[in-house]
C-alpha positions, 0 to 999 in steps of 0.5 A: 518460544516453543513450536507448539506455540509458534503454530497454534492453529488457525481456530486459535488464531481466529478466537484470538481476532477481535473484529466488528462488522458483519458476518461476510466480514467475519467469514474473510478473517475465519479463512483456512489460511495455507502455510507457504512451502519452503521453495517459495519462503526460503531465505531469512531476514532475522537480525539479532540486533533490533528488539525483541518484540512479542506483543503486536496490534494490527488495525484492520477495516475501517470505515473506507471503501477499501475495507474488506481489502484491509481485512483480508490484509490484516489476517494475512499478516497476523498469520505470519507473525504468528507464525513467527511466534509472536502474539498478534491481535487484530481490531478494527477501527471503532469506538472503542480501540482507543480505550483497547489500547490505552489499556493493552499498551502493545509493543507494537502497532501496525497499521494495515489500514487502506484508503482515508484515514489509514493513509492520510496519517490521522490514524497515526497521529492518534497513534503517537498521541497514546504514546505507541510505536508503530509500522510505518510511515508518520502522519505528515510524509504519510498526507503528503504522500496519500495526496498524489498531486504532493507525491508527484511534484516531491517526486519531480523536485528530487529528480523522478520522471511523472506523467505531466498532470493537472488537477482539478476539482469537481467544483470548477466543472460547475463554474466554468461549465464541464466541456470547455474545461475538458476539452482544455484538458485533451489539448494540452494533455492530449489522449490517452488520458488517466483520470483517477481521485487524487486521494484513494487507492485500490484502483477505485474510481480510475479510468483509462480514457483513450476517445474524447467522448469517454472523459464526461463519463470517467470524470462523473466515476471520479467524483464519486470517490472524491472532489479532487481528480487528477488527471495525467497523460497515459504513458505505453509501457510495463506496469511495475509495482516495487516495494521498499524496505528500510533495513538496518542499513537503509532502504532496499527494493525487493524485486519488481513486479509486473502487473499484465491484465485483460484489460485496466488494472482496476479493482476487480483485477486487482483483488479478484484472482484470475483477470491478471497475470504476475510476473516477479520478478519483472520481465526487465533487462538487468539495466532497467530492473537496476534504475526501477529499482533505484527510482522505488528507493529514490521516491521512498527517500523523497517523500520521508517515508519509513519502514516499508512502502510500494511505488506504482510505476511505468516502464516506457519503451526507453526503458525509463521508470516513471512514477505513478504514486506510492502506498504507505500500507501496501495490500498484504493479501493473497493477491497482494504484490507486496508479499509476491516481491517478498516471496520472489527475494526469497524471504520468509515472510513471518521473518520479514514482518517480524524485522518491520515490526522489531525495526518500529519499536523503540523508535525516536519520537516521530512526530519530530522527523514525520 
């Protein structure tokens, strides 16, 4: 493909992007997107022998609170793809994408939705019904790790430190009244506290707890993003995120991320450049960056999962990684820590998610292995 078509420009690409939702929407995925220099994507991850692959949908939005996150995720990646030559189309997850790619029949179909329905794996599994390969993890690794009570007791079984946890539904704070059971809670787990949805993503509805008094509170935000909380005792340490890349010849971590913030590392932190500060690769001793590493691709193996993921961890002082949970559709945005760890390895990212998309296609059926 020539160059003028490998860099058609970004009032292209936006005519080119099929979206539904409002204006705010619309003005996020029309961004100027600014090309990375060189310094910053140097290196290369082409392999010649996976597939050629020119024809890819990227599913962005949804209906899930993390939408306008999936939107800015989705542009980001179809700008490198594009960038890379191939040809890209965006849709949201509406009535009618069924009938679009029943009718398109893309190489290709990535999956950059977050939160329910993106990476509880029922998209997937509508996916796999049309017959269409896709990015990713498949639908059963992908409810099992979407569901982090499932993730951590896998984690464990295969030998990976978790905090000690307990989950509890908002259900039982009505029958057994809220007190009793919360001051259960502090005498076996103790302070500090993390109280966060079982299932969910973006940091939404998560609070550090550190005074007894505080709990009542953080379990109503709970709720309110889900029925199911999950609460574990907050281990001190470095927040690192790593994500893992399966490669011809298995999975690999690119290098850790540490995450420092002015305070919890929530949503607002998270999305909004400014409140928190990145280090890549992570301020760690070869030793421990090596075991994090290893304990991202050991999580990745355990729980199934495929073509690309981002496990969440903390670095005790021990230097011991223990796992948090882990993303199926790791966030490709601006701030995103999956595109800092590509970009800290030194790989292009156009070259980068062109392999992930290559490496997707003519996949075995997964139904059977997902």
């Amino acid at each position: 493909m020539s160059t003028t078509l490998a860099h058609t420009s970004t009032l292209q690409n936006v005519e080119r992007t099929k979206t539904v939702g409002t204006a705010a929407e619309n003005a996020i995925l029309a961004e100027d997107v600014v090309e990375p220099d060189a310094a910053t994507t140097a290196g290369s991850v082409a392999d010649s022998s996976l597939p050629e692959v020119q024809r890819v949908v990227i599913l962005a939005g949804g209906l899930s609170h993390e939408r306008d996150v999936s939107l800015r995720s989705g542009r980001r990646v179809a700008e490198s793809l594009r960038g890379a030559g191939l040809d890209v189309t965006v849709l949201d997850v509406d009535a009618s994408l069924l009938s679009t790619l029943a009718a398109e029949r893309p190489e290709v179909v990535w999956p950059l939705l977050h939160g329910a329905s993106g990476e509880d794996g029922s998209v997937r599994d509508v996916i796999e019904l049309l017959g269409l390969d896709y990015v990713g993890t498949g639908p059963r690794a992908s409810r099992g790790a979407w569901n982090k009570a499932i993730a951590k007791n896998v984690v464990l079984a295969a030998g990976i430190d978790t905090p000690d946890y307990v989950t509890l539904p908002q259900s039982l704070f009505r029958e057994l009244g809220a007190q009793p059971v919360l001051d259960a809670v502090v005498g076996r787990l103790g302070l500090p506290l993390v109280v966060k949805p079982n299932q969910g993503g973006s940091a939404l509805g998560v609070t550090l707890v550190t005074r007894a008094e505080d709990l009542p509170r953080a379990m109503v935000d709970c709720f309110s993003y889900g029925d199911l909380a999950l609460i574990e005792k907050a281990v001190q340490g470095v927040e690192v995120a790593v994500s893992v890349v399966d490669g011809t010849d298995g999975p690999r971590a690119l290098p850790a991320v540490e995450i420092e913030t002015d305070g919890p590392y929530d949503y607002d932190a998270r999305y909004n450049p400014g409140r928190t500060s990145y280090f890549t690769p992570a301020r760690l001793t070869s030793a421990v960056a090596a075991r994090v590493a290893q304990t991202a691709v050991d999580a990745h193996v355990a729980l199934g999962l495929r073509g690309l993921s981002r496990s969440d961890l903390i670095v005790d002082s021990e230097g011991v990684p223990h796992f948090l949970e882990v993303n199926v559709a790791p966030g490709m945005t601006e701030t995103s820590l999956f595109p800092q760890a590509a970009q800290a390895a030194g790989l292009d990212l156009g070259d980068l998610y062109r392999q992930i998309v290559s490496q997707s296609a003519g996949s075995p059926a997964r139904a059977a292995t997902a």
